[in-house]
LOPAGU-225975 format. One line per field, with one value per residue (C-alpha): x, y, z; residue number from 1. Coordinates in steps of 0.02 Angstrom, whole numbers. Example, Ala and Ser with C-alpha at 12.3 -4.5 7.8 and 13.67 -1.06 7.14 Angstrom:
<rs>
xx: c(615:684)
yy: c(-225:-53)
zz: c(390:357)
num: c(1:2)
</rs>
This chain:
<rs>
xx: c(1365:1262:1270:1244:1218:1032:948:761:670:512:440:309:185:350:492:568:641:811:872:1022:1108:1282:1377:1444:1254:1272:1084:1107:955:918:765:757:612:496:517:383:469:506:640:747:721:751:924:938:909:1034:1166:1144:1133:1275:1367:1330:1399:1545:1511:1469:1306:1397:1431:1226:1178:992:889:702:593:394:324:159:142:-24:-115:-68:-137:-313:-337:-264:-367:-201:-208:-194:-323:-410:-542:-662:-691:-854:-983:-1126:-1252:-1131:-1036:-1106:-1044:-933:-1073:-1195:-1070:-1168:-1297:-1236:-1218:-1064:-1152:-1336:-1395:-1296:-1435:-1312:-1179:-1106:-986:-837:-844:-807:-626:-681:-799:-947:-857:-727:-829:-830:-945:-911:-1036:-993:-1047:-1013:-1088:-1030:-1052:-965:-942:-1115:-1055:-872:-812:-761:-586:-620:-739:-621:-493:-631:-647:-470:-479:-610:-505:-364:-458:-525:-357:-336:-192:-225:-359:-445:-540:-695:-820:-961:-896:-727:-648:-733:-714:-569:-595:-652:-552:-399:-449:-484:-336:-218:-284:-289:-124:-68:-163:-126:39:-49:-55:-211:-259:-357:-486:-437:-267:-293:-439:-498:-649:-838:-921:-930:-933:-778:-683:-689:-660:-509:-452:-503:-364:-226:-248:-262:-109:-7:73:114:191:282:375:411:514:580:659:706:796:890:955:983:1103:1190:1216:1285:1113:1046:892:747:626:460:334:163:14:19:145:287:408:430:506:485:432:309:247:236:102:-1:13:-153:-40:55:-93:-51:150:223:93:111:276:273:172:288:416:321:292:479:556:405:343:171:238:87:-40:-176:-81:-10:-109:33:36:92:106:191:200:20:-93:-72:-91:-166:-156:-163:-19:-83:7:167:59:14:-184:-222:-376:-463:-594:-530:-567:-465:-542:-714:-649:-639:-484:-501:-318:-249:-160:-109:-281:-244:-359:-306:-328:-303:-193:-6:125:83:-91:-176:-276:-423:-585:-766:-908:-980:-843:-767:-571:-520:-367:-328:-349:-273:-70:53:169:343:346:326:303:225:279:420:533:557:519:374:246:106:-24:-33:-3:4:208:180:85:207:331:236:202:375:402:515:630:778:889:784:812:680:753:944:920:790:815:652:588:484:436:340:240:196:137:24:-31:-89:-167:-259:-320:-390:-500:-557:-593:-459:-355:-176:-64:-44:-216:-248:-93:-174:-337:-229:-143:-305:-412:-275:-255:-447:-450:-314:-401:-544:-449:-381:-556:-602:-468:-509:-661:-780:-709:-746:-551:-516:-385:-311:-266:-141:8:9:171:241:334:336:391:257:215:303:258:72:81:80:-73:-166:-142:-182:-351:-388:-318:-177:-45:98:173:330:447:567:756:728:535:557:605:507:430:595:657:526:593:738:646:494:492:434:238:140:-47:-172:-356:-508:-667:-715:-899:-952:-1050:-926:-1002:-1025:-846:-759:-581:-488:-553:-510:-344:-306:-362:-229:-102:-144:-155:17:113:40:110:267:289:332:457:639:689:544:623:641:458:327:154:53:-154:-310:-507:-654:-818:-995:-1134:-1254:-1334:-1252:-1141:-987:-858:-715:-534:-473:-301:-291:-155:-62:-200:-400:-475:-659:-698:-572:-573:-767:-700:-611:-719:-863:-727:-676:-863:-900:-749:-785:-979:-1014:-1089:-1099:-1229:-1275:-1320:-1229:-1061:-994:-825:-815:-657:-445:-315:-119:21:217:307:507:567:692:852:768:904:1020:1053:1187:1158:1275:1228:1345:1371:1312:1160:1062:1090:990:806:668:496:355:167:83:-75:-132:57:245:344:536:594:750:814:895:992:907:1051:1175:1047:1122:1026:964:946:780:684:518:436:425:544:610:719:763:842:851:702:583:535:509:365:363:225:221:173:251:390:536:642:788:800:965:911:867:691:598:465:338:212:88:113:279:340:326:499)
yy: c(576:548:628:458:294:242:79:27:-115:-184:-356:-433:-577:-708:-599:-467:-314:-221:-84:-9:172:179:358:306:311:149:31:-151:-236:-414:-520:-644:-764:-670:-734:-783:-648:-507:-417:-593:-582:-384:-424:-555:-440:-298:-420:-500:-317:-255:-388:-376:-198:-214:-143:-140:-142:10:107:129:312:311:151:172:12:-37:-190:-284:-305:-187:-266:-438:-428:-353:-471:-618:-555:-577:-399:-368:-413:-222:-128:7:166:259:366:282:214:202:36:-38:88:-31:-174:-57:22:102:-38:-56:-240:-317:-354:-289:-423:-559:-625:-716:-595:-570:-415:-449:-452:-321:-303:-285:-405:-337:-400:-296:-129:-3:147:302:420:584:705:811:904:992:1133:1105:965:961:813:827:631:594:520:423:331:293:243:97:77:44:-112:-180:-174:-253:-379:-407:-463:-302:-274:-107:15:121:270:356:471:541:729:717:783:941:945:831:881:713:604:694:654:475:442:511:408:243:271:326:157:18:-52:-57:62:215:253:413:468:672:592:476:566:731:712:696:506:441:255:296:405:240:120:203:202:31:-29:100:14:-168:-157:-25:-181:-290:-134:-92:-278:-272:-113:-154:-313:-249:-91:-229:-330:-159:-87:-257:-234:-78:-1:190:177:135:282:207:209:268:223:404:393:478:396:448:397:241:368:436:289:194:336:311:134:162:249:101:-19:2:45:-80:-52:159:128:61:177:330:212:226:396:434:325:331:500:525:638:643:533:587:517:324:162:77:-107:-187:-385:-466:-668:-646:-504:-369:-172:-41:142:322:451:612:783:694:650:484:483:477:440:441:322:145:-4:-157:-341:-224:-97:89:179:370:404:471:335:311:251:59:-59:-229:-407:-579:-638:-651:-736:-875:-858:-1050:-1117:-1205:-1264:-1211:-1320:-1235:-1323:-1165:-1120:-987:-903:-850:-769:-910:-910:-1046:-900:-910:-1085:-1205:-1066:-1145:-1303:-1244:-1170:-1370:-1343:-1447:-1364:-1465:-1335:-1260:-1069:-932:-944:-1132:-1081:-938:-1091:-1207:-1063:-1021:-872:-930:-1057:-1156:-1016:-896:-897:-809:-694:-731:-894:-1007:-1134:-1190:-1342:-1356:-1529:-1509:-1359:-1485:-1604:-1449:-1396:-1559:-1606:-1440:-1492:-1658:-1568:-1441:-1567:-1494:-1563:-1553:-1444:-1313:-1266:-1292:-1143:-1032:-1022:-977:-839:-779:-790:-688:-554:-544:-526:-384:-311:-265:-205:-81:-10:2:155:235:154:158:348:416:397:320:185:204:378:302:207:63:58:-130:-186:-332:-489:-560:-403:-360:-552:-503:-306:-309:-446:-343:-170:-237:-328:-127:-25:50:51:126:6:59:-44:17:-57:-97:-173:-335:-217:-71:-38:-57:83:201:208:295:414:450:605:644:676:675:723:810:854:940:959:1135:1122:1318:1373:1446:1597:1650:1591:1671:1691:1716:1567:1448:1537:1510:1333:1297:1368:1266:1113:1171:1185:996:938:1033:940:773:861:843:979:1100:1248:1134:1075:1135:1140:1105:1145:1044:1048:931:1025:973:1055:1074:909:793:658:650:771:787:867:1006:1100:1255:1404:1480:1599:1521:1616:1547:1593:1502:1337:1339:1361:1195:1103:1128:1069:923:889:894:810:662:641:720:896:1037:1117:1299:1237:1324:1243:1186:1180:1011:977:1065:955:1012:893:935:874:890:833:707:737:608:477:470:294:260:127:75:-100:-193:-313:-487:-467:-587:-754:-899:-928:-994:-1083:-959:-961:-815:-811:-1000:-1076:-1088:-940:-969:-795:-727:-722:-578:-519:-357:-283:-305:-218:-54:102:174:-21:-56:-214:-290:-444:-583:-560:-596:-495:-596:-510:-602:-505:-497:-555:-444:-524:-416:-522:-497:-332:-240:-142:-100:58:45:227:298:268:87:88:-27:78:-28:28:-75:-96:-159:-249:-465:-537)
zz: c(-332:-196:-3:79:65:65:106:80:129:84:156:75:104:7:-19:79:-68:-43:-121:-94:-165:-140:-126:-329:-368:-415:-349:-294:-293:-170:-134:13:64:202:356:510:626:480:554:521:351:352:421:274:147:211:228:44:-21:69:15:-171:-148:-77:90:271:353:449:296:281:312:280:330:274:295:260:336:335:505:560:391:424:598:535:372:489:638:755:820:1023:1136:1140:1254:1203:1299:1261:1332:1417:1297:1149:1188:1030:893:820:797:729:602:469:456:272:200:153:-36:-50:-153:-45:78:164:162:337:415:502:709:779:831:1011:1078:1190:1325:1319:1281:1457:1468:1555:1623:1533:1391:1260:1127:984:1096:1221:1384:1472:1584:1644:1671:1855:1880:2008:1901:1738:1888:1950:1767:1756:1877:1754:1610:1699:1750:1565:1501:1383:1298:1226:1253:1137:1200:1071:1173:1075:1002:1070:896:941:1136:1202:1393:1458:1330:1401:1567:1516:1434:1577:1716:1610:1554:1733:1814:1670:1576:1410:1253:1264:1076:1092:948:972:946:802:716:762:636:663:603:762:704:583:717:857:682:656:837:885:726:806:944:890:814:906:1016:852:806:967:963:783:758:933:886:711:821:909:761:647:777:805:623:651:529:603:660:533:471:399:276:312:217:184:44:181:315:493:623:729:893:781:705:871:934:769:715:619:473:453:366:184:210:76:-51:-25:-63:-221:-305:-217:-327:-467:-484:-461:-619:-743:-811:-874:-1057:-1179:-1089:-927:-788:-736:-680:-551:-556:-418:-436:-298:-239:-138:-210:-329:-294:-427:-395:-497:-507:-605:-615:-542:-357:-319:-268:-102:-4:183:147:159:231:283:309:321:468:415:433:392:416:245:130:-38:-114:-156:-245:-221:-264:-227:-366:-348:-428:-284:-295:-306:-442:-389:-467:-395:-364:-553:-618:-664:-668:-521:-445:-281:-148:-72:-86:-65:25:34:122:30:-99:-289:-366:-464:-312:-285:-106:-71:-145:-243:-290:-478:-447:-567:-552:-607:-759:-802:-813:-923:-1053:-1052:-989:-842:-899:-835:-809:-722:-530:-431:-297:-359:-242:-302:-456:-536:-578:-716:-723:-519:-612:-757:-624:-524:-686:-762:-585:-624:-788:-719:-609:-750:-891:-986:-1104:-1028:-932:-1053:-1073:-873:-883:-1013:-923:-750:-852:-918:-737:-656:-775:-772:-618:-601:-743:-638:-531:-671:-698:-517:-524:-689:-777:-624:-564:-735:-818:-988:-948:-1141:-1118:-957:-967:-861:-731:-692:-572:-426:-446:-559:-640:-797:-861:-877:-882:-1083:-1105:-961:-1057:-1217:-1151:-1090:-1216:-1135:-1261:-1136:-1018:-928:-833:-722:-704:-507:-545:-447:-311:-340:-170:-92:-212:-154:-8:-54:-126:-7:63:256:276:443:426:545:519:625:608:548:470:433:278:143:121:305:334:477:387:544:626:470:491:694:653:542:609:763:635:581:737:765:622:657:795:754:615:679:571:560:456:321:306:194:275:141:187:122:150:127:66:23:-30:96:125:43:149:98:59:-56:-41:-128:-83:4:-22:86:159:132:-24:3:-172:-269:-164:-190:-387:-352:-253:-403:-527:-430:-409:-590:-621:-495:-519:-700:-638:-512:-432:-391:-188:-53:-18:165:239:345:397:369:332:355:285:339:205:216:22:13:-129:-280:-308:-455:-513:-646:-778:-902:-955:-1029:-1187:-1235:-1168:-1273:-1164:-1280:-1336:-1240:-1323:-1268:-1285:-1378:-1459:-1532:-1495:-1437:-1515:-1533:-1401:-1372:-1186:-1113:-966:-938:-830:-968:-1103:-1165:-1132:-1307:-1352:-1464:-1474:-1538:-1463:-1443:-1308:-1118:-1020:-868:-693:-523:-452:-620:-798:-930:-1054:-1231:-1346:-1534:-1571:-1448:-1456:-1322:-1295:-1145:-1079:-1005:-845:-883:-882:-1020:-1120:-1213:-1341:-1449:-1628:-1641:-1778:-1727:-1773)
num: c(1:2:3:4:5:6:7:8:9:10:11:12:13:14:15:16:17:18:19:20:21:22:23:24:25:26:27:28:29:30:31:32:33:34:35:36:37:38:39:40:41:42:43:44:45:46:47:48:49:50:51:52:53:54:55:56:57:58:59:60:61:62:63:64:65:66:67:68:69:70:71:72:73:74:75:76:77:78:79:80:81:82:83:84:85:86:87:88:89:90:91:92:93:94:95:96:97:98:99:100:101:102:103:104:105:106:107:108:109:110:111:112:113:114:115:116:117:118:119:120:121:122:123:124:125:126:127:128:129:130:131:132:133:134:135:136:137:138:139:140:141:142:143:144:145:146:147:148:149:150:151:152:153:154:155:156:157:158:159:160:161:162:163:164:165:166:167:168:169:170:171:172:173:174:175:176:177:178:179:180:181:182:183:184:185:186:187:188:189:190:191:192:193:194:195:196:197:198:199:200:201:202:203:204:205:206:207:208:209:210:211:212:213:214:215:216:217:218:219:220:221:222:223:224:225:226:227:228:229:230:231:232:233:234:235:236:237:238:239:240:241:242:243:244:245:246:247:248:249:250:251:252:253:254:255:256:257:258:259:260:261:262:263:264:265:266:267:268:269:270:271:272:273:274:275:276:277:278:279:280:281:282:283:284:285:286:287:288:289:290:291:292:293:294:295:296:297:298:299:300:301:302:303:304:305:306:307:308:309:310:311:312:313:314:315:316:317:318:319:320:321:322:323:324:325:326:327:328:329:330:331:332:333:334:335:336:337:338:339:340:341:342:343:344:345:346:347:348:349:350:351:352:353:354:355:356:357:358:359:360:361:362:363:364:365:366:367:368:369:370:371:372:373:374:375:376:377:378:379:380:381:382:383:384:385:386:387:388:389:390:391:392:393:394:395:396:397:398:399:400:401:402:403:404:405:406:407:408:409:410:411:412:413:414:415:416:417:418:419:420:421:422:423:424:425:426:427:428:429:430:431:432:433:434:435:436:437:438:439:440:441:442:443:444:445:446:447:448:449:450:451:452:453:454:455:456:457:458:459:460:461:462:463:464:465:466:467:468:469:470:471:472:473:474:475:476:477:478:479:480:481:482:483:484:485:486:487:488:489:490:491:492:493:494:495:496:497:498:499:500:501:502:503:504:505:506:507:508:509:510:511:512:513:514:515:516:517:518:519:520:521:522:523:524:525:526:527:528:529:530:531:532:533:534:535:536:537:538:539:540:541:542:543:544:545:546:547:548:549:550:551:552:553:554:555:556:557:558:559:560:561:562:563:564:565:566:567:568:569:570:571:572:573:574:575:576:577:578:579:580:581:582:583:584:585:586:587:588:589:590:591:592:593:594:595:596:597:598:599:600:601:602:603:604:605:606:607:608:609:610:611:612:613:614:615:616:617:618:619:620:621:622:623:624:625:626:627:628:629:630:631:632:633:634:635:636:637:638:639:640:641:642:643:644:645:646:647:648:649:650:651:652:653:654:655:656:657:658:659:660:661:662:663:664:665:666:667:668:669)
</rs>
């Protein structure tokens, strides 16, 4: 029995995901259309859940929420007007980037603009080194500076001067006279990123502060409405993998990017188990772009080396790889004549042909319908009844433009685009890092998901795919599982072996009591310590994890076998220490979820496309399958948030918990 009631909710770019754990362990599931203003379609959600259960909005304990409000505003460019702070002669950091093109072979390939104009970019006379400040900033200056950025129209204020990571002095003195003279968020790099890459560091803070005011009116309207509801107060989901509070997370927006998509793989990891293969591939397919990720040894991968709409964020995140094909992802035709999908959506309004709300253009949904793996009595989100024959019409008005022969081909050549397409994405994560993809088992859930999961394993030779019972809600689930993270990091670049021990030491326990800090609760955290090392030279690091005291001679042990393990060999070069990471983690009770299924589960048979033609398949109501219950394809297990797709020669196992295990080489009916 659980201690309280839990609630998670997930919005995504055409449904918003509830899950909800009730003291009797017993998990109601809801899906709602995403709404313009999110927290409307949060309070949707809760309401439909909590209604499906039995109980009151009140009755929620434990309210835990991701959102796609900071990645919406970068990949829609709809972020706050924002002003750059830098030292004198450095204004143009964020034009100059890297001078790395977007696609080296692309002639015409162009980067993003930068997400302040030059307009906006203010230099202060000032100056720092890594040894120390050599130019202390004047106040009165930043406080003329201040009238400037007033009178700029700014509605946020980032602040990156050159070495501040190492030597904050005039950044602190910055920051408190802006923040004294103007109405406006200060984003400070020694606050968002106390790491050397000076073009990174301001990257990182320019985003925390392009979306800190998005941020700011969201969870304050979604506040409003949750305690008119009579919810507590929502914790949230970094891109980090962990929640944290809204104070916290209104100070560093930045970790908020990739919150939904973190979720779902923290999902993942918790109700699929990696027994007698090298770790998980999660696949995430929602109505507007699907997610791939890694869990191995039980932790989902992580990453500080991301970028978003081509602006680098080096705040640690679960590492994502996405893509632009969703279960509302639009078939189109190219000027080659050749068949495409996505990255263009048709959203949740008018959403694709088949939700019968307006919506003319073939989608990947569309062509699921046509092939027959969502029929007449599936209902997408519990709400939405389909029609078929306005996917016929899409998909034939697809096949016009193709040259092909009618609207079942036009739909086999979606299905096959899309799962191309994810399938990339697939060896991105595994293929292109060195990892076999047929020694992983291949983790689907979203929406859209489980319909292609099985064609996209078999067309990499994953022979595993697991599905768990809350899959249309997945990411939503996570969230009553995540546990509490908040990260910190400093620069710290010493050669290994001249290491002063006692200095790594004071550092992190300085790291430590940072992390601390934002911890409600800190004697039940775990500080757990990381580094990023090099060999001396190179330009990039990686991260290996750090006891409880620094033993320089087995992390350089790790740091060679995570080399070698990474890039295919070590070396015998010197080894450097360039920056300590400490992560607070307080563990959150994993959630016991009672399944019992039920009887009659088997609701009718459905004509479905496999192979060279239509296949006669039994239709199921997954929630009334019995756990222990065996099946070979062709089959389809139908819920209100998902469809299960099993083609001939697979076969399904229902575990106690209801999870769907499928494995290749089952016997066709």
């Amino acid at each position: 029995m659980a201690d309280e009631t839990r609630l998670g909710v997930d919005v995504g770019g055409t449904f918003t995901d509830v899950a909800l754990l009730t003291r009797d362990d017993e998990l109601v599931t809801a899906k709602v259309p995403s709404t313009d203003d999110q927290s409307v379609g949060v309070i949707e959600g809760i309401e439909k859940a909590c209604a499906e259960a039995g109980i009151s909005p009140a009755d929620v304990d434990a309210f835990t929420h991701a959102m796609t409000v900071s990645v919406n505003a970068l990949l829609e460019d709809d972020g706050a007007k924002t002003a750059l702070v830098t030292t004198a002669g450095f204004r143009d950091v964020l034009e100059i980037g890297r001078q790395a093109r977007p696609d080296l072979y692309d002639v015409t390939a162009t980067k993003p603009d930068p997400l302040v104009p030059r307009r906006r970019r203010f230099e202060v006379e000032e100056r720092a080194t890594v040894d120390g400040i050599q130019r202390a900033v004047e106040p009165d200056a930043v406080a003329d500076l201040a009238d400037r950025i007033r009178d700029s129209g700014a509605e946020s204020v980032a602040v990156s001067l050159l070495h501040a990571y190492q030597h904050p002095e005039n950044e602190r003195v910055v920051a408190e006279v802006l923040r004294d003279q103007l109405d406006v968020p200060i984003s400070v790099s020694h606050e968002v990123l106390a790491e050397f890459r000076e073009f990174e560091r301001t990257s990182t803070t320019a985003v925390d502060a392009y979306v800190t005011p998005a941020i700011d009116a969201y969870l304050g309207r979604l506040e409003a409405r949750a305690d008119s509801l009579g919810v507590p107060e929502p914790r949230i989901m970094q891109a980090n993998g962990g929640i944290a509070p809204t104070k916290t997370v209104r100070e560093h927006a930045v970790t908020t990017t990739m919150s939904g998509p973190a979720a779902g793989v923290v999902g993942a990891a918790e109700t699929s188990t990696a027994d007698g293969l090298d770790g998980l591939v999660t696949f995430d397919m929602g109505g507007t772009s699907s997610d791939v990720s890694l869990v191995r040894d039980g932790d989902v991968e992580r990453t500080t080396d991301t970028e978003i709409n081509g602006r680098p964020i080096k705040t640690p995140m679960v590492d994502v790889e996405t893509v632009g094909a969703g279960g509302g992802s639009i078939a189109w035709v190219d000027a080659g004549n050749a068949l495409r999908v996505g990255p263009r959506s048709s959203g949740a309004q008018p959403g694709p042909a088949c939700y019968g709300r307006g919506g003319t253009e073939p989608t990947v949904t569309d062509a699921n319908v046509v092939l027959g793996y969502i029929g007449g009595s599936s209902a997408l989100g519990g709400e939405l009844s389909l029609d078929a024959s306005a996917a016929d019409d899409a998909l034939s008005s697809l096949a016009a433009d193709a040259d092909l022969a009618d609207s079942l081909e036009a739909a086999r050549g979606v299905y096959r685009v899309a799962n191309a397409n994810m399938a990339r994405a697939i060896r991105s994560v595994t293929v292109e890092r060195g990892l076999d993809p047929r020694g992983f088992g291949l983790v689907a859930f979203g929406g859209a998901g489980p319909m292609h999961a099985a064609a996209l394993a078999e067309s990499l030779g994953m022979e595993t795919v697991v599905v768990p019972r809350a899959c249309g809600v997945l990411s939503a689930y996570g969230l009553l599982a995540a546990d509490e993270k908040h990260d910190s990091v400093r620069t710290f670049r010493t050669a290994l072996d001249s290491l002063d021990a006692a200095a790594v030491e004071t550092a992190y326990d300085d790291l430590a009591d940072e992390v601390l800090a934002d911890v409600a609760a800190p004697e039940s955290a775990v500080v757990r310590r990381a580094a990023d090392l090099r060999y001396v030279g190179q330009s990039f690091e990686l991260t290996v994890p750090v006891g409880d005291a620094f033993d320089a001679v087995a992390v350089e042990r790790r740091f060679h076998e995570a080399h070698e393990s990474a890039y295919g060999y070590r070396l015998s070069d010197a080894v450097e220490l360039v920056n300590i990471r400490a992560t607070a983690v307080v563990a959150r009770e994993s959630p016991s979820v009672a399944f019992r299924g039920g009887t009659d589960a088997r609701t009718g048979t459905r004509d479905a496309f496999f192979g060279t033609g239509f296949h006669e398949t039994p239709v199921y109501d997954r929630d009334r399958i019995e756990p222990e219950t065996d099946m070979s394809g062709p089959a389809i297990l139908e819920q209100d948030e998902s469809t299960v797709v099993v083609p001939p020669g697979w076969h399904g196992t229902v575990r106690a918990d209801g999870t769907l295990v499928l494995t290749a080489g089952g016997d066709d009916e």
